[in-house]
C-alpha positions as CSV (number, residue, x, y, z in Angstrom):
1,X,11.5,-7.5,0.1
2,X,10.7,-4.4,1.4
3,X,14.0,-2.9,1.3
4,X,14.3,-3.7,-2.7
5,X,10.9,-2.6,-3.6
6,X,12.7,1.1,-3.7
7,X,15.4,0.5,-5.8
8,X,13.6,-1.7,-7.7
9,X,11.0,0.7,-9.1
10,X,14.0,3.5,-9.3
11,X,15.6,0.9,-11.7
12,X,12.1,0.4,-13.8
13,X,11.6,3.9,-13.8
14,X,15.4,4.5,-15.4
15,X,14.8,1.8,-18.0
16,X,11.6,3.3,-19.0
17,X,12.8,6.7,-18.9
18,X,16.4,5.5,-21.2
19,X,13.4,3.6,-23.5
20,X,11.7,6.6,-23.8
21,X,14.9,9.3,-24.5
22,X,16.3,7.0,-26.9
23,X,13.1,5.9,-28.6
24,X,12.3,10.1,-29.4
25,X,15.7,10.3,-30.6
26,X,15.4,7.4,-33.4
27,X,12.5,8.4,-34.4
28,X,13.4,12.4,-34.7
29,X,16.9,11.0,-36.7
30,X,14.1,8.9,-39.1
31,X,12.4,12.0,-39.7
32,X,9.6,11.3,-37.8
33,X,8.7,8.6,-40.5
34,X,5.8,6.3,-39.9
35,X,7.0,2.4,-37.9
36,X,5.4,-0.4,-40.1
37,X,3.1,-1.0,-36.9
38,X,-0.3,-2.3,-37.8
39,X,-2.8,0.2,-38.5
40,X,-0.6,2.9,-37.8
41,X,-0.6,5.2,-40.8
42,X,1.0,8.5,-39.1
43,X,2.7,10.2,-35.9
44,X,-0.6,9.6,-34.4
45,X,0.6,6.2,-32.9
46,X,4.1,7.5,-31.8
47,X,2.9,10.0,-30.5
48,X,-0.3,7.9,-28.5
49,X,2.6,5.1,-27.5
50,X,4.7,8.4,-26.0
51,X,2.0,9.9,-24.0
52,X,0.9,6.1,-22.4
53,X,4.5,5.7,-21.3
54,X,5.0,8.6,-19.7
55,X,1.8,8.8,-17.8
56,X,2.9,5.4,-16.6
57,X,6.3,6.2,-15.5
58,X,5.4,9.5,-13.8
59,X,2.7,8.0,-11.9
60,X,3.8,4.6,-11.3
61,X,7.3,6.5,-9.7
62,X,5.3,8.7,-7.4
63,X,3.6,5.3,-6.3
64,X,6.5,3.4,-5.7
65,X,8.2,5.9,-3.9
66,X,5.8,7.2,-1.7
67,X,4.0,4.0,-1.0
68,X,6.6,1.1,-1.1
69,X,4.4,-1.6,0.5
70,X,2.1,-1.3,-2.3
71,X,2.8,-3.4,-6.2
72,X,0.6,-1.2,-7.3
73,X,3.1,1.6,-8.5
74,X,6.3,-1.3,-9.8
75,X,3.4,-2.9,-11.5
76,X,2.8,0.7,-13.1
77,X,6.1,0.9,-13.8
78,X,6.6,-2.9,-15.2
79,X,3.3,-1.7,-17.5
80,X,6.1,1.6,-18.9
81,X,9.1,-0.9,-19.1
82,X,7.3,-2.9,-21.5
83,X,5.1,-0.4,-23.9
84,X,8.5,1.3,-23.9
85,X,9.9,-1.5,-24.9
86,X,7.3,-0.9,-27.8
87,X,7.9,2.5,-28.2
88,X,11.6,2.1,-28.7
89,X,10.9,-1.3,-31.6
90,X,8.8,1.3,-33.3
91,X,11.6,4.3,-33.4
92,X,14.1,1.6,-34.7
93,X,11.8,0.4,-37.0
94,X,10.9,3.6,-38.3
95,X,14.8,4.2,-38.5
96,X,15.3,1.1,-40.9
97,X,12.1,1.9,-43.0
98,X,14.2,5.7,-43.4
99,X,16.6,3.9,-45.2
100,X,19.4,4.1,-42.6
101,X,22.3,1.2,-42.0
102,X,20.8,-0.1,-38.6
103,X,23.3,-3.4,-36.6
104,X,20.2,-5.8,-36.2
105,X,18.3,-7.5,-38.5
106,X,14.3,-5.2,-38.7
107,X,12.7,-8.6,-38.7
108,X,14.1,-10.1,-35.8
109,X,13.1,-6.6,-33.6
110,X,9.6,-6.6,-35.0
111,X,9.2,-10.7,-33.9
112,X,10.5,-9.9,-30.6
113,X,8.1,-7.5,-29.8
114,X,5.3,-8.9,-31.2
115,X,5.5,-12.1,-29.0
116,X,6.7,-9.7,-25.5
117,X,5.8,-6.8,-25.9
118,X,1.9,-7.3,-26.3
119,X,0.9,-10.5,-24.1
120,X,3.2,-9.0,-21.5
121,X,1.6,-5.5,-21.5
122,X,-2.0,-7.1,-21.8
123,X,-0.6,-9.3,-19.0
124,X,0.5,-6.1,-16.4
125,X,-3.1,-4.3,-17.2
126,X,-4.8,-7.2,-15.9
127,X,-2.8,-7.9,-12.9
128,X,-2.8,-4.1,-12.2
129,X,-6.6,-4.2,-12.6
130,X,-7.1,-7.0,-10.1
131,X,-5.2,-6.0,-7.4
132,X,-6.1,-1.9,-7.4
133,X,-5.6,-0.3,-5.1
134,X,-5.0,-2.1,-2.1
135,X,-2.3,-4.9,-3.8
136,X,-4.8,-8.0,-3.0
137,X,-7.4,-9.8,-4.7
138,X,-10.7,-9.5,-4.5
139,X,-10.7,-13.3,-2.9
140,X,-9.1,-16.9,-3.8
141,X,-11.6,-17.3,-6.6
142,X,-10.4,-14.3,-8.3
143,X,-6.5,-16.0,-8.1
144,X,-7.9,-18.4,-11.0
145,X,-8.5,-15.3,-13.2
146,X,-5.3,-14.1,-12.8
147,X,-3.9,-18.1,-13.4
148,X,-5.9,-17.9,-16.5
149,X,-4.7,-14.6,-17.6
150,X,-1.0,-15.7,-17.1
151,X,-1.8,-18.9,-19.4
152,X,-3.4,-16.8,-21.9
153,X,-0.4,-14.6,-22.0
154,X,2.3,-17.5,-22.2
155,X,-0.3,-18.9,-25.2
156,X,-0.5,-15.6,-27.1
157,X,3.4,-15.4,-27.0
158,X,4.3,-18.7,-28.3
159,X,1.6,-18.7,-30.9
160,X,3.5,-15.1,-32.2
161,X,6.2,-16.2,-32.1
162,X,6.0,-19.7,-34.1
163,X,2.9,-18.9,-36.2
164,X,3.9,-19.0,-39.7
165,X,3.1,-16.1,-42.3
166,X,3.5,-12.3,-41.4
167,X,4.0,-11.0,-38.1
168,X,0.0,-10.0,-36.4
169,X,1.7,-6.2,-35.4
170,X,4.1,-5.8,-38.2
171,X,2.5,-7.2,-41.4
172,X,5.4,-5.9,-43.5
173,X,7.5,-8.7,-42.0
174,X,7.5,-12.6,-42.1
175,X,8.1,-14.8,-39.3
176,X,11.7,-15.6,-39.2
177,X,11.1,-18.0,-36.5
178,X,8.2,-19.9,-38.4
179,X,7.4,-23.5,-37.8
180,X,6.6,-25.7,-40.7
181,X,2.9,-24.5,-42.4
182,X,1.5,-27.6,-41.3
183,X,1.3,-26.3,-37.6
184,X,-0.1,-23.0,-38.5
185,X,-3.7,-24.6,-37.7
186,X,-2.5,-25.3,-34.0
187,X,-0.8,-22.7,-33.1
188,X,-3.8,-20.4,-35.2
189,X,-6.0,-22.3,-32.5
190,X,-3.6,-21.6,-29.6
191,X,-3.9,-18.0,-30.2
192,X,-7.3,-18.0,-30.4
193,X,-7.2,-19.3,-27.0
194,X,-4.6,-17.5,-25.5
195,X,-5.9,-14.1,-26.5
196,X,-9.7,-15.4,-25.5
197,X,-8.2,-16.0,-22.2
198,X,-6.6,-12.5,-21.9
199,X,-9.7,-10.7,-23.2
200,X,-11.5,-12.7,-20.3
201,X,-9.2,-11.3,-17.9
202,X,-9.8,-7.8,-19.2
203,X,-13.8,-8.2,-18.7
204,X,-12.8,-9.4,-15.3
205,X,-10.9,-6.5,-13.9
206,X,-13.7,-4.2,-15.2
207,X,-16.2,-6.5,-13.1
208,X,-13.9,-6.6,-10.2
209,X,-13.3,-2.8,-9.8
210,X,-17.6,-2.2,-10.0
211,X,-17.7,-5.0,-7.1
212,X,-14.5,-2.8,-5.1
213,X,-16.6,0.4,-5.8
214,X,-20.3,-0.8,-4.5
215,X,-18.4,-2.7,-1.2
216,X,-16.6,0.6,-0.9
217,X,-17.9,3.6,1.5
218,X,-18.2,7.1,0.0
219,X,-15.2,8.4,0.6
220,X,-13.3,5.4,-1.1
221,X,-16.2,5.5,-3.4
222,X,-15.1,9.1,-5.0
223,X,-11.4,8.2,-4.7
224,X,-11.7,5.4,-7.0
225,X,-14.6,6.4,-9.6
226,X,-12.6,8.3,-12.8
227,X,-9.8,5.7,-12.2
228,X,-12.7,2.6,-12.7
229,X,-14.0,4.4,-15.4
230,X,-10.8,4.7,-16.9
231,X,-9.9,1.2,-16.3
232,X,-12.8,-0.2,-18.1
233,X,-12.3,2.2,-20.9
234,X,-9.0,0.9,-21.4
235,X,-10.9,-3.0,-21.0
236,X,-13.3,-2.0,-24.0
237,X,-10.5,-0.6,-25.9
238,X,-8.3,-4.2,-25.7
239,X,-11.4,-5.8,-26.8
240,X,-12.2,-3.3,-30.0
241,X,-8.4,-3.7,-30.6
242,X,-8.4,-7.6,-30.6
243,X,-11.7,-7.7,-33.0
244,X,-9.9,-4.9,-35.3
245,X,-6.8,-7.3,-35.6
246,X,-9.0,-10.1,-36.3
247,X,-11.4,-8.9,-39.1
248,X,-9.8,-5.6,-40.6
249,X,-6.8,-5.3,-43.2
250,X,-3.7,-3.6,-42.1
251,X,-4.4,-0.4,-43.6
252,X,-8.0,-0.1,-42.4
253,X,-8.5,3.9,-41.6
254,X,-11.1,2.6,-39.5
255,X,-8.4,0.2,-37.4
256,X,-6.2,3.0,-37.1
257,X,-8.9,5.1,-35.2
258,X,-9.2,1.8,-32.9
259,X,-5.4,1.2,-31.8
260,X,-5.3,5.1,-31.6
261,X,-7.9,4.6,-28.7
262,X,-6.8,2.3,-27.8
263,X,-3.1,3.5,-26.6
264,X,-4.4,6.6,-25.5
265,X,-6.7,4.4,-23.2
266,X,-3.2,3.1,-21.8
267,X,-2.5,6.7,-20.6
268,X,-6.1,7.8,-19.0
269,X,-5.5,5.4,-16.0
270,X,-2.6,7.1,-14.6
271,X,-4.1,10.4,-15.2
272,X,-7.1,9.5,-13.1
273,X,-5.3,8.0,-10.6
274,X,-3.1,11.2,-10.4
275,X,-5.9,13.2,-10.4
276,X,-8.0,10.8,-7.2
277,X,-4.4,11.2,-5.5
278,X,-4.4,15.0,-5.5
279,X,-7.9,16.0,-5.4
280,X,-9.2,13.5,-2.8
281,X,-6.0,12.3,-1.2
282,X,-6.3,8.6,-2.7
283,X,-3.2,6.7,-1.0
284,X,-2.6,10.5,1.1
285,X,0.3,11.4,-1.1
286,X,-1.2,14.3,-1.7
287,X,2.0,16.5,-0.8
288,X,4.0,14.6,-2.9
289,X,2.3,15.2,-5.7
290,X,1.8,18.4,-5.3
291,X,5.1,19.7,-4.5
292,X,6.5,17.6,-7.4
293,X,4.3,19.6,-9.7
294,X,5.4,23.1,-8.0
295,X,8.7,21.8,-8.5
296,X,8.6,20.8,-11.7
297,X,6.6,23.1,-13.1
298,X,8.6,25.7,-11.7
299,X,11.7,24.0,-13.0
300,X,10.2,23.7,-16.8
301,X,9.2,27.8,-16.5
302,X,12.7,29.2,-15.3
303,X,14.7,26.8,-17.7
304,X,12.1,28.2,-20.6
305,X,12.7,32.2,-19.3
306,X,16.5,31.2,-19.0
307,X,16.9,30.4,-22.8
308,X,14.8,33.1,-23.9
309,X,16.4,35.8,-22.1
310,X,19.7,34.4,-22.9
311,X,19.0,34.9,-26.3
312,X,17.4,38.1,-25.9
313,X,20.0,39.6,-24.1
314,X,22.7,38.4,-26.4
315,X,20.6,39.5,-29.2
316,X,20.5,43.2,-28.4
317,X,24.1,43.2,-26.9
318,X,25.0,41.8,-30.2
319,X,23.0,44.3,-32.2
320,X,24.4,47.6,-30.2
321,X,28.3,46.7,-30.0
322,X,28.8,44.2,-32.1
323,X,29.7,41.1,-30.1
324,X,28.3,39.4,-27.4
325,X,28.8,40.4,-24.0
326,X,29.0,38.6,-20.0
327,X,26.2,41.4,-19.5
328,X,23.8,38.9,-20.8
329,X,24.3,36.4,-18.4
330,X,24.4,38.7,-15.7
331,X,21.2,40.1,-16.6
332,X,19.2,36.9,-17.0
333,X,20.7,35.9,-13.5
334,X,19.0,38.4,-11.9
335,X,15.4,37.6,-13.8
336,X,15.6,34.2,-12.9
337,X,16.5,35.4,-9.0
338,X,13.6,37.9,-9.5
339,X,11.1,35.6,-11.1
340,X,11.6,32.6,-8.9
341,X,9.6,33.7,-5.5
342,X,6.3,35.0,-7.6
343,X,6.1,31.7,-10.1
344,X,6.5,29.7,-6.9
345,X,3.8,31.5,-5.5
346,X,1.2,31.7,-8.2
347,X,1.9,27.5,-8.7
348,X,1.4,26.8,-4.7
349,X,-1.6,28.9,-5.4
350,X,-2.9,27.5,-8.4
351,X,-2.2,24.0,-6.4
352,X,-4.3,24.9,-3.2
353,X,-7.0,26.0,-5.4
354,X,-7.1,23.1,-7.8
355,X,-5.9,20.1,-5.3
356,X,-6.5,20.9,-2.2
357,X,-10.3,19.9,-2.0
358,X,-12.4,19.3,1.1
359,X,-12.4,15.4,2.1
360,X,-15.9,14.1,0.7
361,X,-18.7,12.9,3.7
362,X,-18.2,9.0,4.5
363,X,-21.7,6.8,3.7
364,X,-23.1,10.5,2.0
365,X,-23.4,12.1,5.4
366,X,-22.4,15.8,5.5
367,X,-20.0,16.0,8.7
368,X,-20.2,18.4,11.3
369,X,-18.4,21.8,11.0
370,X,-15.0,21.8,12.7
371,X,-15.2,22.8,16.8
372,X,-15.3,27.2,16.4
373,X,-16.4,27.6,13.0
374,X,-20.0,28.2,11.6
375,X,-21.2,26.0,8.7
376,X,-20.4,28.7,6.0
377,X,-16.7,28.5,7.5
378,X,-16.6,31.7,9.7
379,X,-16.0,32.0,13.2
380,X,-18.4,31.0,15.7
381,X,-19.6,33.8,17.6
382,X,-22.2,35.2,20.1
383,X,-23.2,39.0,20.2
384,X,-24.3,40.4,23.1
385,X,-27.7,40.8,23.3
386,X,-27.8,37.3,23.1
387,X,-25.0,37.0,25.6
388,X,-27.2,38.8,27.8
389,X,-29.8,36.7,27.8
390,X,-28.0,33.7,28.4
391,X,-26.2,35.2,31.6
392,X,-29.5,36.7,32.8
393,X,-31.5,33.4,32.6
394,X,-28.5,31.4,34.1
395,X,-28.8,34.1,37.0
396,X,-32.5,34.1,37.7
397,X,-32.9,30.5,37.5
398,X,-33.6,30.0,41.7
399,X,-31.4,26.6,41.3
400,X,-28.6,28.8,40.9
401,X,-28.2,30.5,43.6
402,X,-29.6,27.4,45.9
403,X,-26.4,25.3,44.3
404,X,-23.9,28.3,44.5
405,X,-25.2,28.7,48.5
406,X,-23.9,25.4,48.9
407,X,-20.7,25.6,47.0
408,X,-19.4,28.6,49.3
409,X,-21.4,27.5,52.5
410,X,-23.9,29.9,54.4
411,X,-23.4,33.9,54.3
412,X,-21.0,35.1,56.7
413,X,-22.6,38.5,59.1
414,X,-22.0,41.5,57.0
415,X,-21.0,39.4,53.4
416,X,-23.6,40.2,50.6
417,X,-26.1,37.6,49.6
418,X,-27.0,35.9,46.7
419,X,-30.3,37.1,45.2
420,X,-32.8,34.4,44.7
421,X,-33.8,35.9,41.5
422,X,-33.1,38.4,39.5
423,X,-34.3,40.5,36.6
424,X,-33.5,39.8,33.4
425,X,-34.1,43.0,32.2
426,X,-31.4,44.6,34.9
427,X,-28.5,41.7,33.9
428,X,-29.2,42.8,30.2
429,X,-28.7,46.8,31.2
430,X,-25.8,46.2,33.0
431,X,-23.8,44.2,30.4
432,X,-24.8,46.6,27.9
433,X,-23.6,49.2,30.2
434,X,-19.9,48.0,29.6
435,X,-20.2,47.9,26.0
């Protein structure tokens, strides 16, 4: 198992990624019109359903990778696969609404992920919830939570899929897989349930994560607290979404500010846990992470000085003779070459300044200052006056010379004699008179 968690997330990661590229490009050829998603009146949503994925997939990767043994980053990832599979619905949605000849029928695409798409997300947030971030329950009794979440899940999907009337997220559309309107009462009922039973598994990871924080020591305590804040945001904003679906119309400006928090809630979670990873070394990929955002980052600046000066350069060459020239190139070669070592510099900088934090005090005890340095971080050091005084009491203490009398035996004729005492103030002059 351990040898296919790897390729594994790597194939999650390239589905979400694929979901993500060609979701953008749909929705660019629609002209960025609006999906008929419910609530969604704008880019707002596309945008918000963007961002959530790509926080997942960047941080659920970095997970996977670096800490294989843990679900915690595949389940990150399985969270991107699906709201991807969202994101992409959406684009081609938006593409059909845009008037454009598309192979499959809208209606079909919009029933599909209404029944998948949002039981199974709801489905990953709990089961990521509950087993953060060590990949185990709390205890057995916390297993019937997660059995009750997966039955509230299989609920919600089948009462989607079969409830007759419009589609719950894509009112523009009726249920082309409708039973007969004499079941809508039973399957309005199993719904009912089914979502009760997933909003009861959201409540439970937010109480599961406080009980994880107060058992937790102070180190583990400051690791985990923006990502439990986050996670309980993102419970609350399940809920407010659920009650907006239930009692507001479609169109409601009001529901639209709700699912808006609510799938930017979806993205906050990785961002914390990013941020507990870097700054206090949460699952100690802390070099990862920071030389994938050097790297990056660097990567993002030099391909954006690249295209400018390309075009610079051509610009002007164009402008004095005419045509363009190889000169350009040549010229923007050697920015790049002279640019690279500086950025690189100024990013590890910015990294060790921002990232690189001091590891808190476990149980809210300061420790000690590392062996040779003072408590304001400087070196540990003696001057001599006080050196002085050390050797001078070490030498007149009458112990002394009794235990070094019997380390080297008694005086041989003619060998000098330790003093019994001596004065302090003479040891003191005589240091200082090698200063």
């Amino acid at each position: 198992m351990a040898a296919l968690a790897r390729p594994f997330a790597i194939a999650l990661a390239l589905a979400a990624s694929t979901f993500v590229l060609i979701a953008v490009l749909l929705w660019a050829r629609s002209g960025f019109a609006t999906p008929p998603y419910v609530f969604m009146r704008g880019p707002g949503g596309m945008i918000a359903f963007l961002l959530a994925v790509t926080t997942q997939v960047v941080c659920g990767f970095l997970l996977a990778i670096r800490r294989p043994d843990l679900p915690i980053g595949r389940l990150a990832l399985t969270f991107a696969v699906v709201v991807g599979l969202a994101l992409l619905a959406n684009a081609y949605l938006a593409f059909a609404e845009h008037g454009l000849e598309v192979p499959w029928d809208p209606a079909w695409i919009a029933w599909f992920t209404s029944w998948f798409a949002f039981p199974g997300a709801a489905l990953t947030a709990v089961v990521l919830g509950l087993v953060f971030p060590d990949g185990r329950l709390l205890g057995r009794r916390w297993g019937v939570v997660l059995i009750l979440s997966s039955v509230g899940a299989a609920l919600t999907a089948v009462a989607i899929a079969l409830l007759p009337g419009q589609l719950v997220l894509y009112p523009e559309y009726g249920n082309p897989a409708a039973l007969d309107a004499g079941m809508t009462g039973w399957l309005t009922a199993t719904a009912v349930l089914g979502v009760g039973l997933l909003a009861l598994g959201g409540i439970s990871v937010s109480v599961a994560l406080l009980i994880r924080y107060r058992r937790a020591d102070t180190l583990v305590q400051v690791q985990l607290r923006w990502y439990i804040a986050s996670a309980i945001a993102l419970a609350a904003g399940f809920v407010a979404f659920l009650v907006a679906l239930a009692t507001l119309p479609p169109d409601s400006p009001l529901g639209e500010t709700v699912m808006l928090v609510f799938t930017v809630a979806g993205a906050v979670p990785p961002v914390a846990l990013l941020f507990a990873i870097s700054r206090y070394r949460l699952y100690d990929i802390d070099t990862i992470l920071s030389r994938t955002f050097v790297f990056g980052t660097l990567t993002a600046i030099l391909a954006g000085v690249y295209t400018a000066s390309i075009r610079l350069f051509n610009s002007v060459f164009t402008a004095i003779t005419g045509e363009a020239s190889d000169a350009a190139l040549v010229i923007t070669t050697l920015v790049i070459a002279a640019s690279f070592t500086p950025i690189k510099r100024r990013l590890e900088g910015l990294v060790e300044r921002r990232f690189r934090a001091p590891e808190p005090a476990r149980d809210g005890v300061a420790g000690p200052p590392a062996t040779g340095a003072t408590p304001s971080g400087g070196p540990l050091t003696l001057d001599d006056g006080a050196l002085a005084r050390i050797a001078a009491a070490v030498l007149a203490d009458p112990s002394f010379s009794a235990a070094l009398e019997s380390r080297l035996g008694p005086a041989m004729p003619g060998s000098p004699t330790v003093p019994s005492s001596i004065e302090p103030a003479l040891v003191e002059d005589r240091i200082s008179g090698h200063d």
